[in-house]
Structure formats: C-alpha cells, structure tokens
C-alpha positions in Angstrom: 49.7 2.7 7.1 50.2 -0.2 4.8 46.5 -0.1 4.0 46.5 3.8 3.0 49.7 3.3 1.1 47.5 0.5 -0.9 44.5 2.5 -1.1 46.5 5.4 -3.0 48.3 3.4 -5.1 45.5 1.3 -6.5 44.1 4.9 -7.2 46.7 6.3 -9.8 45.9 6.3 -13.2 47.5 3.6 -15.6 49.9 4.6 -18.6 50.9 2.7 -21.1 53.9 4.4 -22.2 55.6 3.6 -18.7 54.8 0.1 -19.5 56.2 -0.2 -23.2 59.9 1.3 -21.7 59.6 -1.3 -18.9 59.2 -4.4 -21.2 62.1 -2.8 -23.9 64.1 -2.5 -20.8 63.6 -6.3 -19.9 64.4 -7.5 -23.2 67.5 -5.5 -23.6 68.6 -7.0 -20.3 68.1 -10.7 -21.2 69.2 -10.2 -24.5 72.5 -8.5 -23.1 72.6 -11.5 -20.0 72.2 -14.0 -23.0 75.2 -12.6 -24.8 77.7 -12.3 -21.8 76.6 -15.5 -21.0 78.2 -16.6 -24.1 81.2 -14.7 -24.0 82.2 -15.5 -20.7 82.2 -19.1 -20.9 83.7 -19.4 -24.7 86.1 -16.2 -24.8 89.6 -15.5 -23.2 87.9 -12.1 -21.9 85.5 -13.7 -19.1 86.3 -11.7 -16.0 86.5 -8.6 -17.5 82.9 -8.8 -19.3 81.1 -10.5 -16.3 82.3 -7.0 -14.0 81.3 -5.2 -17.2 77.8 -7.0 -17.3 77.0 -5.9 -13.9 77.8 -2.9 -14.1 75.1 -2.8 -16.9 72.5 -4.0 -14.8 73.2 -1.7 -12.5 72.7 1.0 -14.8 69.6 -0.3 -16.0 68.0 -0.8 -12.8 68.7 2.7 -11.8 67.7 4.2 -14.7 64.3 2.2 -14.5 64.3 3.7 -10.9 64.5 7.5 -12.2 61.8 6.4 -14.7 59.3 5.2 -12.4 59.9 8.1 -9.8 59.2 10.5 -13.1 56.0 9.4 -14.8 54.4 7.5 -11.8 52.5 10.4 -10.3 51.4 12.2 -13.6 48.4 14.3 -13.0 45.1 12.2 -14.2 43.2 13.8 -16.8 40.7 16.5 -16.8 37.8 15.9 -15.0 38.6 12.3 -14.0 37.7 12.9 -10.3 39.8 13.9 -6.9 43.8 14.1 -6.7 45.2 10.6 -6.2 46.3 11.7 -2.6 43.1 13.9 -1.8 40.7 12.5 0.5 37.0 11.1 -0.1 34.1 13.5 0.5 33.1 11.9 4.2 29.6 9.9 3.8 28.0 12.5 6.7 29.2 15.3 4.3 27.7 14.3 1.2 24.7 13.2 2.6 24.1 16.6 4.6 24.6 18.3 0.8 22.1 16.6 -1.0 19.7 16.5 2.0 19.1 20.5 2.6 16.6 21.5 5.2 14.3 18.9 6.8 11.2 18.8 8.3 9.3 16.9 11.4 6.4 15.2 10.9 4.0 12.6 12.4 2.3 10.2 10.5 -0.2 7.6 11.2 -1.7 4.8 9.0 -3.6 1.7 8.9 -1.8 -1.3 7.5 -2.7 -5.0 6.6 -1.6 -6.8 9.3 0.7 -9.8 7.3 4.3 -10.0 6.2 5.8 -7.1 4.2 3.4 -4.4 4.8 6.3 -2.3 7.1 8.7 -3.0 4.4 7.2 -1.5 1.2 6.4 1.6 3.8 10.3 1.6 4.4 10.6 1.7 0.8 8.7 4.3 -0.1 10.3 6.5 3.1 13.9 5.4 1.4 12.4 6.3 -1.8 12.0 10.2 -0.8 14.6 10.7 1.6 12.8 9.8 4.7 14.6 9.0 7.8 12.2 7.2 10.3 12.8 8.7 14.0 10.3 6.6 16.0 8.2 4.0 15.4 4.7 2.9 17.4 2.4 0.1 16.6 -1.1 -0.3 17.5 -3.2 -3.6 17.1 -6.1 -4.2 15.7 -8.1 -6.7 15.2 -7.9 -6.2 11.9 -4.8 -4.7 10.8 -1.8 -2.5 12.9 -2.2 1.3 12.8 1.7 2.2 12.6 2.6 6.0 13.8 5.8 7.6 12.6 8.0 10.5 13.4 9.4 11.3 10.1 12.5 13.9 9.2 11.9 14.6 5.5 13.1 16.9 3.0 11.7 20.2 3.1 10.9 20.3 -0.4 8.7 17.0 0.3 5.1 18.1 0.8 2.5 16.4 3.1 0.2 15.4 0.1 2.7 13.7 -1.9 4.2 11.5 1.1 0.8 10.7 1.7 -0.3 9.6 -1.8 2.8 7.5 -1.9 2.4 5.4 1.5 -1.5 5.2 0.1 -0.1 3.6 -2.9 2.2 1.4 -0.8 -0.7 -0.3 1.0 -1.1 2.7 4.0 -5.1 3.6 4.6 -6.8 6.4 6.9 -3.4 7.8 7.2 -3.0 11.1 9.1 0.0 13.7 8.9 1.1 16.6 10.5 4.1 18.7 11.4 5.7 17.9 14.7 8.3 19.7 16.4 11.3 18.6 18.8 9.2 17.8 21.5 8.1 14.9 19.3 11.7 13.6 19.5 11.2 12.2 23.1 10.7 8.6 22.8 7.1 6.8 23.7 8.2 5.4 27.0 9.7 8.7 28.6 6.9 10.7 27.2 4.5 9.0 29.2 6.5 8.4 32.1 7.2 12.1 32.4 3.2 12.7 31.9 2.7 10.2 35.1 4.8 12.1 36.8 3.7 15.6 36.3 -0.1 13.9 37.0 1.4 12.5 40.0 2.5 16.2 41.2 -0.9 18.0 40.1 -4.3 16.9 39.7 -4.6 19.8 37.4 -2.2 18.4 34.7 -4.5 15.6 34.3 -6.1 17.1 31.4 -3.1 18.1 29.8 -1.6 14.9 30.0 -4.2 13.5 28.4 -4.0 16.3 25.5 -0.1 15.6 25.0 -0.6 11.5 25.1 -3.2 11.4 22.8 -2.6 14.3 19.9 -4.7 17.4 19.0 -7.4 16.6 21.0 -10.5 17.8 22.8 -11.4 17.4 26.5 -14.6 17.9 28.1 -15.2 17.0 32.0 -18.6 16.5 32.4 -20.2 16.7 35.9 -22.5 13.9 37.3 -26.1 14.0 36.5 -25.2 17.3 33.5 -27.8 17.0 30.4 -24.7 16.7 27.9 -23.3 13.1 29.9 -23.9 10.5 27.4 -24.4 8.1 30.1 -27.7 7.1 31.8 -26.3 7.2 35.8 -24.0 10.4 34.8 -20.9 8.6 35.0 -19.1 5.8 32.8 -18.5 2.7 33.7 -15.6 2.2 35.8 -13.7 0.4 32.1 -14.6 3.4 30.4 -15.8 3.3 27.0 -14.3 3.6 23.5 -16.3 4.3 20.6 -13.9 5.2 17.3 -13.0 9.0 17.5 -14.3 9.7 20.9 -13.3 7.7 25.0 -15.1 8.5 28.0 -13.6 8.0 31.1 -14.8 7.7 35.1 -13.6 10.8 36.8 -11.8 10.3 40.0 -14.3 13.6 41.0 -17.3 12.7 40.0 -19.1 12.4 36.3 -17.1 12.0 33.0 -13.8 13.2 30.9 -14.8 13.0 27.5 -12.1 13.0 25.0 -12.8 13.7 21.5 -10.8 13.4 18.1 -11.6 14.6 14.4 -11.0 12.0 12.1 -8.7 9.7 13.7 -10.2 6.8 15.5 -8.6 6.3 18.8 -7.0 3.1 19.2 -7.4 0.3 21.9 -3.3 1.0 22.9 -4.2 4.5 23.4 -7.5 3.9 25.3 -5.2 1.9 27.8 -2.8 4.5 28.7 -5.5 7.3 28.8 -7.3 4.5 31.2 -4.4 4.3 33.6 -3.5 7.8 33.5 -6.5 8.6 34.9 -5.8 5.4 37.8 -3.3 7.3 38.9 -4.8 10.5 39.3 -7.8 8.6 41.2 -5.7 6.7 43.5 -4.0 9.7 44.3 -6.4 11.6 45.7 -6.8 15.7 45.9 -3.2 17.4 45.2 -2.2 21.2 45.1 1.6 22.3 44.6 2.1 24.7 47.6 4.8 26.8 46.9 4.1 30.5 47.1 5.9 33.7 46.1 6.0 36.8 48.4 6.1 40.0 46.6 6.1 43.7 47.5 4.1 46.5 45.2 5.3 49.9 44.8 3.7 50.8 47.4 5.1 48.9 50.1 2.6 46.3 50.8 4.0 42.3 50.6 1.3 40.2 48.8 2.0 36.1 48.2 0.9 34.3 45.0 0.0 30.6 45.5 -2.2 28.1 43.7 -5.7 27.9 45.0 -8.1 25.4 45.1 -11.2 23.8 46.4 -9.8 24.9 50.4 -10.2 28.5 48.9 -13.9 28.9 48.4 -14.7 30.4 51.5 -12.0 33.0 51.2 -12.9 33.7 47.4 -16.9 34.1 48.7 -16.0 36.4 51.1 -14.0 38.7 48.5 -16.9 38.3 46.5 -19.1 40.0 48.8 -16.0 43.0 48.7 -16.2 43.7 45.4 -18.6 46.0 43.6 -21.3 45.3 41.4 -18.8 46.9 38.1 -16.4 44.7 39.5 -18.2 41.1 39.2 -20.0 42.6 36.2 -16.6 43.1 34.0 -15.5 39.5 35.6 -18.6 37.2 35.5 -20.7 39.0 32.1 -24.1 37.8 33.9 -26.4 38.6 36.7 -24.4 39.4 39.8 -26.2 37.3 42.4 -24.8 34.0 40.1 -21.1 35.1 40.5 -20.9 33.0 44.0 -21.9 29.9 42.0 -19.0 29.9 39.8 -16.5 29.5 41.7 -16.6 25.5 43.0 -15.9 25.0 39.1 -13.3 27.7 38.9 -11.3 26.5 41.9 -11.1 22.8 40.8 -8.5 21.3 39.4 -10.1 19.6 37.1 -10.9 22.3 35.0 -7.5 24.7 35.0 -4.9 26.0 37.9 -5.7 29.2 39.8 -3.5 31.2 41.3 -4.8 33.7 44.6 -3.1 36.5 45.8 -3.3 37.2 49.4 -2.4 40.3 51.9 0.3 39.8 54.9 -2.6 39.1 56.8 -4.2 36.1 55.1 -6.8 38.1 53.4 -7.9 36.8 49.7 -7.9 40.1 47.1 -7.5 38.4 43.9 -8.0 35.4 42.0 -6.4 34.6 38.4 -8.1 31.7 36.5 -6.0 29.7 33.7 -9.0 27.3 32.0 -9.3 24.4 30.0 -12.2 25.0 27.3 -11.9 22.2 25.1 -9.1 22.3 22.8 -8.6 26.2 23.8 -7.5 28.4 27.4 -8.8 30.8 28.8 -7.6 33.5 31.2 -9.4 35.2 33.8 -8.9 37.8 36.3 -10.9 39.6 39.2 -9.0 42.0 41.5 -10.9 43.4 44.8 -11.7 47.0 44.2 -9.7 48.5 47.3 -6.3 46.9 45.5 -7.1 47.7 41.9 -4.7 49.5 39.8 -1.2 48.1 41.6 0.2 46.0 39.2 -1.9 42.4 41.0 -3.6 41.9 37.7 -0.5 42.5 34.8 1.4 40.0 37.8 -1.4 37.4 37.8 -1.6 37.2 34.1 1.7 37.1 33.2 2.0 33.9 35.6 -1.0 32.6 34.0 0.6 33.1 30.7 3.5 31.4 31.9 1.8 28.4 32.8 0.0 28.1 29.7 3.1 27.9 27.8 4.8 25.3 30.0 1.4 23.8 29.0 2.6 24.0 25.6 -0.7 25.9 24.1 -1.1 27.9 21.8 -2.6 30.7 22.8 -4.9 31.9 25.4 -7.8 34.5 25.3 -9.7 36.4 28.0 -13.3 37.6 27.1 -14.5 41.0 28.7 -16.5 44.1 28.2 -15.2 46.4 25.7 -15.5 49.3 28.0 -13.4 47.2 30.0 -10.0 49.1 29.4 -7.6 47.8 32.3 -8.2 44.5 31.2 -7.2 45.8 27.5 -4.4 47.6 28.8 -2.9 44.4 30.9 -3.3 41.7 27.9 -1.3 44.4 25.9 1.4 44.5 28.5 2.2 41.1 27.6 3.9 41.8 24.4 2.4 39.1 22.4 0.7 39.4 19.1 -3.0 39.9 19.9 -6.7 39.4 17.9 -9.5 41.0 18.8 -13.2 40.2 18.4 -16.4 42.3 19.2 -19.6 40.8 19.5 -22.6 42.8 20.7 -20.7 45.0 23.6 -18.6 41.6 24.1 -14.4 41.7 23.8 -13.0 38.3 23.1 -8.8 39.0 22.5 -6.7 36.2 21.9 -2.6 36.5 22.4 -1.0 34.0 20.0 1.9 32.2 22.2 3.4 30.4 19.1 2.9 29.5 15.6 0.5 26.7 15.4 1.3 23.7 14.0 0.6 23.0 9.6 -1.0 20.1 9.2 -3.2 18.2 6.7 -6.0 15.6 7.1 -6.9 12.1 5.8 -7.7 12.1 2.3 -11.3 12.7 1.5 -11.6 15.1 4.5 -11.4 18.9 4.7 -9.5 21.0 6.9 -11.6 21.9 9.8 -11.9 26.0 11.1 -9.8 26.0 14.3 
C-alpha cells in the first residue's frame, strides 16, 4: 500500500499558490514565536501569553490542515493526461491497440555466417512490428539459412518484409503465409511425423510433404526410364543436389523429392534420410480397423484399408465387372485394368479403402493417390452392387482422409458421360471445377483456401 499511496502522490500536479500561503504561514509563525519569546521572558504577562501563543499555533496548524485538504487534489489541467487516481492503460492493452490483425508467415533466408547477422534481422522484425514465433537454423558451409515463423501486422505486405531483411544482409529469402499448424514447434512436429510413419507406411509420403514445405514427391520404381540413377535405385546415403533429394526406398527404386526455388538444405536432407530409416526398418504396415455398415437395403458391408494382401480379391472383382464398368474406371484398354492394381494397392503411392460383403467377398475399391504435389480420388464399384450408396460412402472417407492429410484438394478424372460419378463428387458439398478435354472430365473439389505466398526475388510465381 505504501508504494501505491507514493505512486499517486508523486502524480498530482504542483501549484504554486499552495506553496506561497505555506511559506507566509511559516513566517508569520516565527515571527509571532520570536515575539512571545520576548514578552515572556521580559514582561510581567508571561504565563498568560505563552497559553496564548499555543493556542496560536494551534490555529495555524489547523488551518494549514483545511488548506492542504482543499487545493491538494485540484483537477490537472485540460488535456494533461489520466486522473491522478486512474489507472495506467495495461502494457498487453496498449499493445493489442496499436497492433490490429496479424498475420502468419514463414520465412527463410541465407545469412553470412559471423557475429551480428541475427541481430540486424531482429531489428528490422522490431522495426515493423514483428514478433518472431520460432526460430530454425541450418548450416552451411558457407553461411546459416535461418527460417522464421513470423506474426506481423496485417497491413505488412510480403514484398516489403522481404526488401527490408534483403537490405539487412538476408539473401535467397523465401516467404509465405503459414497457418496455426505452423505453431507446433520443430521437435514435436517431427516426432509426431515419426509416429504417424511408424503407424502407416502410407503416411510416409506425407510426412515427407509436411517436413519439408510445398513440395513434390515422386516414387520411382526400380529399373523405370525416368530413375536418374544407373542401377534404378540411389545409393543407400541418398543424394542431395540443391532443389531436389533422392532417397533409397525401403520397396524398391527411388522417392524423389523436388522443390521450386529453395535449395534443400543438409539439416533437412537428414531428417528426410531418417524418416525414411524408420519406415524401412519397419517393414510392411496396414491400420486394420474396419467399419461394418448396413445399406438400405439390409445388407452389412465392412470398409477397411486394403493393401498389397488384397490383389487377388481385387483381380477376381475385376473379372465381375463389365467392360462400361473398367472403361469409366481405368480410361484405357480393358485387358490393362489387371495391371494397375499392384501400384494402386501399395502404400507407397496412397491409402485404399475395400468394401467387402458379410461373406468376404471384395465389391469395391476406393483409391486416395499421391500425384506429385496433387490427390487424386478413385472409385470402381462391382456392377451387381452399383447404385447403393458404396461409392458416395467410399468417397466421402477418401475425402476425409485427404483432409486429415491436410491437402488442398482432390480431383477424380472420368468420362463425361460418366454421370454417377458426377452426381457423387457433388454430394460432397464442396466447391467444385470442372475441366473437359476431348470426352475427358477432370473435377476438382477445393477442400480449403490455399495458402498466399510469394517467391524469392527475381523469380515468378509459378501456375499451380
């Protein structure tokens, strides 16, 4: 209390009237004191005027009392800030005023690897109202690529932050919005990653696309004419050569991972490298849990994921379904539908899901596929159990999983006379785009607002 009462006194304002009365006041007293004085020790009179001098002093103290009490708290003048007694705008208040709406976004740049280079980056994100979230450095041999997850003022645009860390000694820097996934600290992202690769050897891609940015992922079979490698696989170190890595898969041939613009960086290289350990070591893995479902017309059906254990099943329904029927699905000469299917059923390349009778039998397959930096959905239902509601169920699973995924959006490419599968992408709600080529439907459901972002200086924004 004793340090409030201080803080509001040394806050009222100063007046020099109240100061002018207060030294009149003291002379009158000593000058009054000085003449008793007298009186009393040369006059007959003493007693009486010492009881009368105290009496005097009395009445000057209490009057100085009532003047104090009167003029002490006089209002302060106009404009002259707060009340005495009001309380200071908190710091948290003040700064949430002037700060407004913020934005995420990720940043990466190349500095000079010596003393001072972080700083006079903090001082140009202090400069603007930029609060560093995270910070990751990479090595080089020639410098430290630092990445940031910025909060900035809305109002701050992308080129400006980026021609001031330029001017502060940043090079190659890249920036792009993030969102509040971003917020997860390095060392959990990647351990959660691990994990889910640990549970599914078809996250494995994924993981990789979430570690290492915007991204694109090619797995390239052993022995394929687009392996950059003599033997069709890469060396068991894996190579890295600036935007693009190549890795051994644990299957067989090569993940390719590719990057516009931004070189990929040794730390990087290194967790993609041991990501792809642990899927090896691992071996073959399949979640197994299953849902059992009844259609309107009575019949239970269960919906699992499928694999490579599922090829012989998925031939035989092959040789059930009608010639329109692998048409619509497969867009090519019938007799190669059969050979489709090892790549379809691996994990490597997406998660399928199969739908199977009370008796075991395989009557449909939903595919959810990894093309690049894009997924795609695909459906075939065996004719006898068309039209129950297998294929709207199968793709809104597949839709499901694509954005636990966190993508974008998926498409599914058809015939345009092919109206069910028309019907069951619009049955999804989302906001779709279609695309006719030559008898060919390609419709694409948007599953969220893609991300803005900008390039390196120099550069051009590439079609996506």
């Amino acid at each position: 209390m004793t340090d409030v009462t201080s803080a509001k006194s040394a806050r009222r304002p100063h007046h020099w009237r109240r100061d002018l009365v207060e030294l009149a006041a003291l002379f009158t007293a000593v000058a009054v004191a000085d003449a008793l004085a007298n009186m009393i020790a040369h006059g007959p009179d003493g007693a009486f005027l010492l009881v009368a001098s105290a009496v005097a002093l009395i009445a000057t103290a209490m009057f100085h009392t009532w003047w104090a009490r009167k003029h002490g708290h006089a209002p302060p003048a106009s404009g002259a800030g707060p009340a005495p007694d009001g309380p200071a705008p908190a710091p948290a208040e003040r700064h949430s005023s002037a700060a407004g709406e913020r934005t995420l976004w990720r940043m990466r740049t190349t500095v000079r690897d010596e003393p001072g280079s972080l700083a006079a980056l903090c001082g140009v994100f202090a400069a603007h109202r930029v609060d560093i979230l995270t910070l990751q450095t990479h090595p080089l041999a020639d410098g430290t690529v630092d990445e940031f997850l910025l909060r900035a003022p809305a109002a701050l645009q992308a080129k400006d932050l980026t021609r001031e860390v330029s001017a502060a000694g940043g090079s190659s820097t890249w920036i792009e919005r993030a969102d509040t996934h971003d917020l997860v600290d390095t060392p959990t992202r990647v351990l959660g990653l691990a994990t889910r690769t640990a549970l599914d050897a078809a996250e494995l891609p994924l993981a990789l696309r979430q570690l290492l940015g915007r991204c694109t992922i090619h797995s390239r079979p052993a022995g394929s004419d687009t392996d950059h490698v003599t033997d069709g696989t890469a060396p068991v170190e894996g190579v890295l050569e600036g935007t693009e890595m190549r890795l051994r898969d644990p299957n067989g041939g090569t993940i390719s991972v590719e990057r516009p613009y931004l070189p990929f960086t040794p730390t990087e290289f290194a967790r993609a490298r041991a990501l792809v350990e642990l899927d090896a070591r691992l071996g073959p893995r399949i979640p197994r849990g299953q849902d059992v479902l009844t259609l309107p017309e009575g019949e239970e059906i269960t919906v699992r994921r499928a694999d490579g254990d599922d090829l012989e099943a998925a031939l035989a329904m092959h040789a059930r379904c009608s010639v329109r029927t692998l048409g619509l699905r497969y867009h090519g000469p019938v007799g190669d539908a059969d050979r489709y299917l090892n790549h379809l059923l691996s994990p490597r390349f997406g998660r399928t899901l199969a739908v199977q009778t009370a008796s075991g039998r395989l009557v449909a397959l939903g595919h959810l596929l990894w093309d690049g930096d894009e997924t795609e959905v695909a459906l075939i239902v065996e004719d006898a159990w068309q039209r129950r509601g297998i294929g709207s169920e199968l793709l809104g699973r597949l839709v499901a999983l694509a954005v636990e995924a966190r993508c974008g959006s998926v498409y599914a490419v058809t015939q345009a006379s092919n109206t069910g599968m028309v019907a069951t992408m619009r049955d999804l709600g989302l906001p779709l785009d279609y695309q006719i080529d030559e008898g060919t439907l390609v419709i694409t459901a948007r599953l969220e607002s893609p991300a803005v972002g900008s390039v390196p200086s120099g550069h051009e924004q590439a079609d996506r």
